[in-house]
N, C-alpha and C positions, 0 to 999 in steps of 0.2 A: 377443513377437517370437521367433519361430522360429529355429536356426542357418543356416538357409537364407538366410532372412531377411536376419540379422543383415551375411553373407558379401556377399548383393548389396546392403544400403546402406554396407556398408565398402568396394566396389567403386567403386561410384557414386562417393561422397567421396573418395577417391585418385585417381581419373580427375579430377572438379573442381579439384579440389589442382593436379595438371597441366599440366590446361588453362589454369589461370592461372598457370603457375610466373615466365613471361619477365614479366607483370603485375606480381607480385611483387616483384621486384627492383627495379623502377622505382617505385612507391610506399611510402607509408609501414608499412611491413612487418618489417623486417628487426629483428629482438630484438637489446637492445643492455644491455649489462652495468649495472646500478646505475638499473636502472629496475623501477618497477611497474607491472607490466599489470592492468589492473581487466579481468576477461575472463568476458560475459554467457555463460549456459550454457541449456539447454534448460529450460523451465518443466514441461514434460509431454511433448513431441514430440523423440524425440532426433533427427529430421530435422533441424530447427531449429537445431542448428551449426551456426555458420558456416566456411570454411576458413579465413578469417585468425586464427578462434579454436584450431582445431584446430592452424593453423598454431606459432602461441606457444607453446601448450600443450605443444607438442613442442620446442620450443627453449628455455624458459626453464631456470635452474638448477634450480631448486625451485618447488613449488604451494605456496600456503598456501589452506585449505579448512576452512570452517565445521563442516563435517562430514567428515572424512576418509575415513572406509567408504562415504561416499553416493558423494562425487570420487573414490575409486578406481573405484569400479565403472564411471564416467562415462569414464576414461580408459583402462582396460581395453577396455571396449568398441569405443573407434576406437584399439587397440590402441600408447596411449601407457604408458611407465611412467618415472613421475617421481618423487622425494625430495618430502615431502610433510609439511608441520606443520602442527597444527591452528591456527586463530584464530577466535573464536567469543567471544560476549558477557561471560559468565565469566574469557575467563585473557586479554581482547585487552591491559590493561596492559600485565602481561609479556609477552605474545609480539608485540605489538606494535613493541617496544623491540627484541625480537630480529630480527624479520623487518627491522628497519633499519638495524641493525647490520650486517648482512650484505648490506642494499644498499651501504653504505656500501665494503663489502668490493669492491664490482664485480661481487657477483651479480643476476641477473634474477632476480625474481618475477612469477609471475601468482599474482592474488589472484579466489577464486571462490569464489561464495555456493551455498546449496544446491542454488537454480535462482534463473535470471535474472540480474538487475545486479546485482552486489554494490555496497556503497555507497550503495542506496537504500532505505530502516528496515532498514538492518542495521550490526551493529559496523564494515566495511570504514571509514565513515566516518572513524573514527578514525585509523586508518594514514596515510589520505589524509594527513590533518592532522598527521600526524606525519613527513610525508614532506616535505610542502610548506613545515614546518618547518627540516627538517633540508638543505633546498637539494635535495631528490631527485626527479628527474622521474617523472611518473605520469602514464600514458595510458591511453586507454580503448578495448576493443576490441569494439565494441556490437553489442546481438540481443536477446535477449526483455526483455519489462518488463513483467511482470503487470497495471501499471497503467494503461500506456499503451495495452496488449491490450486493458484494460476499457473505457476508455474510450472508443474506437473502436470497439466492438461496441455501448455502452449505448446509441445514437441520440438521446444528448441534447446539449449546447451543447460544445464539442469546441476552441474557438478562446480558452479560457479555464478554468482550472481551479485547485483545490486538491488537494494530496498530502498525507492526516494521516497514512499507514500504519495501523499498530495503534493502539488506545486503549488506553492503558497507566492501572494506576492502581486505586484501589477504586472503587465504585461511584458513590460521589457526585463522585470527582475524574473520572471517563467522563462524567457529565451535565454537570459547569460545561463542560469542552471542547466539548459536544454545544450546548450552551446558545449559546457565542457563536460554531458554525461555525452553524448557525441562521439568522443574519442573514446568511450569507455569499452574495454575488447570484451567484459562480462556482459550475461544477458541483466537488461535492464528492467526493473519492476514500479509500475506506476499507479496510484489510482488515481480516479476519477468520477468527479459525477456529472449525469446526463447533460444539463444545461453548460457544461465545462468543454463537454466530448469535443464537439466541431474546434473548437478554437484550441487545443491543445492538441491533436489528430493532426492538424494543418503545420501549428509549430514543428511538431517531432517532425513530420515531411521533411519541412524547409528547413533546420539545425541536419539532422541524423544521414537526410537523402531517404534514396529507397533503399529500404531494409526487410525482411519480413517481423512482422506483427502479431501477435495472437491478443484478440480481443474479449476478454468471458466476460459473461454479462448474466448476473443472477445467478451465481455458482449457489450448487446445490438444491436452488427453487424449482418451480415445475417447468417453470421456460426457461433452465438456463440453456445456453448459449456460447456456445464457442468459435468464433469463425480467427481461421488461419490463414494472412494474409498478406498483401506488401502495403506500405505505407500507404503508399501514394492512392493504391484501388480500396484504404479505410478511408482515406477522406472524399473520395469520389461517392464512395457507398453512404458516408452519413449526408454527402448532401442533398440526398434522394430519401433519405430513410431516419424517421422522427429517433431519437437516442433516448433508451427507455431503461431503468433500472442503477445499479449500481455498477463499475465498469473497473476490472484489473487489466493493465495495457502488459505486454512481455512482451519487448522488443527486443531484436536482434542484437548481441554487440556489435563494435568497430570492428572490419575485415584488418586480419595483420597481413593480406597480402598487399605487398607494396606497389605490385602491378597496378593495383584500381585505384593510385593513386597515382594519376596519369601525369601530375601536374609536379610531382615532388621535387623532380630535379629543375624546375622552372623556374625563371627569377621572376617576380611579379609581371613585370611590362610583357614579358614572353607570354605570363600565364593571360595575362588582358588579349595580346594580340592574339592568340588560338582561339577564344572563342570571337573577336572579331573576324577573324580570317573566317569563322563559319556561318557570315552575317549577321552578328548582331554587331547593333551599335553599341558606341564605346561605355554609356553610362548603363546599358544591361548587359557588356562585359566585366564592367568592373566590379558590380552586383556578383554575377555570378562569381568571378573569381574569389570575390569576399564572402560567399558561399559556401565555397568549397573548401575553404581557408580557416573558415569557424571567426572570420574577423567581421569588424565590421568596415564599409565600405569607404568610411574615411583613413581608416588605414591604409587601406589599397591606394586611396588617391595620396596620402603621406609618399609612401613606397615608391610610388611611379617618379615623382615629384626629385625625392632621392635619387634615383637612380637616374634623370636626366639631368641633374645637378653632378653626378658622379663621372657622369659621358662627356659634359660641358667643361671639365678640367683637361 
């Protein structure tokens, strides 16, 4: 964005500002000492402020910001400047306790994430609970939400959902989580980032099966990016195609129809020999069966074990 640019959407937003000034005063608006503002900021579109965000922004005492040089620049640009401490995953203990102390004091804070809602997979959460604690009010001044963007573009089930954020964790602690959101019949909501893509794309595959997919990539920037798809043809696509930007996954739920689970009425050994019988051998049937199963494949080998220990009486 050009300084031209820049001049006529700072115009625009001061005229809006304005035009709602007498609005203002009659609703819930007005910054009030010993409170925290949870205040949503632009994910990629700095259109996407709101005024009653701008509003606070400019009247509280101090920011607290996850990232402090990302929020200056944020506030520079609609030409606010405020006192400003970090809080971010690392020091939110301690700065946590301070930023409360100081509501305590009768100062406002707005608290702001890098983009979006703060307090949604991010350390805000904590303050909260530390505030809610300490008898402190906390309000919320709302606008973008990565997640709720995604899932309102993915064109799938919308009237129910789950929020996991990020998979945290080593490799096999990402699959047990992958394993029992799996069954989950709500559409499921995940993030990620680019370096992450391939190797969680492949998981959800292998945990979920083929499912459809919707993949946004840069919601609300100039390239974002939407593609709607099935599991299996996203990881075939990222291993052709470099994974660029910040990424919200919205996967299909669990089908409740019982039919596609072909295996239900099966006892294990049965569930083994049907994918034998379709030529595979016995240890990439009992893989698959412990696939399909959400187990892992020492259980299979337990179960089998049991059950000809069960035939042997």
């Amino acid at each position: 964005m050009n300084d031209s640019q820049k001049h006529d959407t700072n115009v625009q937003l001061t005229g809006l500002t304005e035009v709602f000034a007498d609005r203002f005063a009659a609703e819930k608006n007005r910054v009030v000492g010993g409170t925290l503002y949870l205040v949503a900021t632009p994910i990629g579109n700095l259109a996407d402020i709101s005024a009653r965000a701008l509003k606070v922004l400019s009247e509280v005492d101090f920011v607290a910001a996850e990232d402090t040089r990302n929020s200056a620049k944020l506030l520079t640009f609609f030409g606010i400047s405020k006192p400003m401490v970090s809080y971010f995953e690392h020091n939110k203990a301690q700065r946590g306790e301070y930023i409360v102390e100081r509501l305590k004091r009768g100062e406002s804070c707005a608290l702001v994430t890098d983009a979006g809602t703060p307090a949604i997979s991010d350390p805000g959460e904590d303050v909260v609970r530390l505030c809610a604690e300490n008898g402190i009010p906390v309000t919320a001044i709302p606008g973008c939400c990565a997640a709720i963007d995604a899932i309102s573009l993915s064109a799938l089930p919308t009237g129910s959902f789950v929020f996991e954020g990020f998979l945290h964790g080593t490799a096999s602690e990402k699959e047990k989580k992958l394993s029992e959101l799996s069954t989950e019949k709500r559409t499921v909501i995940l993030y990620e980032a680019p370096h992450r893509l391939r190797e969680t794309l492949a998981m959800i595959n292998e945990k979920f099966g083929k499912r459809k997919i919707s993949i946004c990539r840069e919601l609300t920037k100039l390239n974002e990016e939407i593609m709607r798809t099935t599991t299996d043809n996203a990881v075939l696509y990222y291993m052709e195609h470099d994974p660029r930007g910040e990424y919200v996954l919205v996967i299909e739920g669990a089908s409740e129809k019982p039919e596609e689970m072909f295996w239900a009425d099966m006892s294990t050994a049965d569930h083994v020999d049907f994918y034998m019988s379709l030529g595979h051998p016995k240890m990439e049937a009992i893989k698959l069966a412990a696939k399909d199963r959400k187990v892992g494949k020492n259980k299979i080998y337990k179960e089998l074990l049991e059950e000809q220990d069960d035939d042997g009486e």
